[in-house]
C-alpha positions in Angstrom: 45.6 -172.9 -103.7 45.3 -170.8 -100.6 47.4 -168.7 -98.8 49.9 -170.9 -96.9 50.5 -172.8 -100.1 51.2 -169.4 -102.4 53.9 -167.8 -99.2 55.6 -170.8 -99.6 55.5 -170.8 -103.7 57.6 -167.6 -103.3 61.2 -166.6 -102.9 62.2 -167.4 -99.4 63.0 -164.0 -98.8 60.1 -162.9 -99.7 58.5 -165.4 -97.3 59.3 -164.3 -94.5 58.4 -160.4 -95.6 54.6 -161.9 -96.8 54.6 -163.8 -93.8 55.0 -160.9 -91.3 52.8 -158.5 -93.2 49.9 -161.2 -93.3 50.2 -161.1 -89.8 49.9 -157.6 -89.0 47.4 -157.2 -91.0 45.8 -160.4 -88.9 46.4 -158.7 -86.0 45.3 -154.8 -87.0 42.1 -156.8 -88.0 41.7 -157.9 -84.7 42.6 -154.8 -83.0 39.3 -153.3 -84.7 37.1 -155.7 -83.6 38.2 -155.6 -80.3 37.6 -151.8 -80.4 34.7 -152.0 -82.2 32.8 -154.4 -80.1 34.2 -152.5 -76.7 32.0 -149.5 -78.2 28.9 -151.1 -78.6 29.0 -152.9 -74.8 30.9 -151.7 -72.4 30.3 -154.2 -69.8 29.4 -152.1 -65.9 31.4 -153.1 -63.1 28.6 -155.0 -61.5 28.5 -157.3 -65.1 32.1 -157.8 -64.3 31.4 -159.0 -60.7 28.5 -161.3 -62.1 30.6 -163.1 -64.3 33.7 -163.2 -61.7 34.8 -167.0 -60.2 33.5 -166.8 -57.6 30.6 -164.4 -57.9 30.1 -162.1 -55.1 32.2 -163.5 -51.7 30.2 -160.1 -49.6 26.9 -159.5 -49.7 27.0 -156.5 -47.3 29.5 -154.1 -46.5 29.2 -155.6 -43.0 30.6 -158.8 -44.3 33.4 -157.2 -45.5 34.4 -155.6 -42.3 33.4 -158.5 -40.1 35.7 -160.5 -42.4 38.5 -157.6 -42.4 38.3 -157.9 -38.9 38.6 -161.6 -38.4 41.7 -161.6 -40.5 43.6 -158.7 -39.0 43.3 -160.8 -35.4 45.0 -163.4 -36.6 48.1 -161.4 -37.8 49.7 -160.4 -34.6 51.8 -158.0 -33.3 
């Protein structure tokens, strides 16, 4: 019998109480892992930038303000 089958055998206010504490302790579980495996890689911002969409749109910092440049002309005054 597993577990959805033995909540249900029980009182149905009990259910709801087993129900909820199942998933807390799903969740706490979680929690740990997700802590856990944060501590053993901590990804650097470049990692991060790697695995963007989109990768990289600048290559150079003069891309950047070539492209800063471009856009602030076509705002206006």
């Amino acid at each position: 019998m597993g577990l959805n089958e033995r909540i249900d055998s029980l009182p149905p206010e009990m259910q709801i109480e087993v129900a909820d504490f199942v998933e807390y302790l799903h969740l706490k579980r979680a929690r740990q892992n997700l802590a856990e495996s944060a501590e053993h890689h901590r990804p650097s911002l470049l990692d991060v930038l790697n695995h963007a969409p989109g990768h990289l749109a600048f290559l150079s910092v003069a891309e950047v303000d070539a492209y800063i440049r471009a856009e602030r002309e076509t705002w206006g005054d």
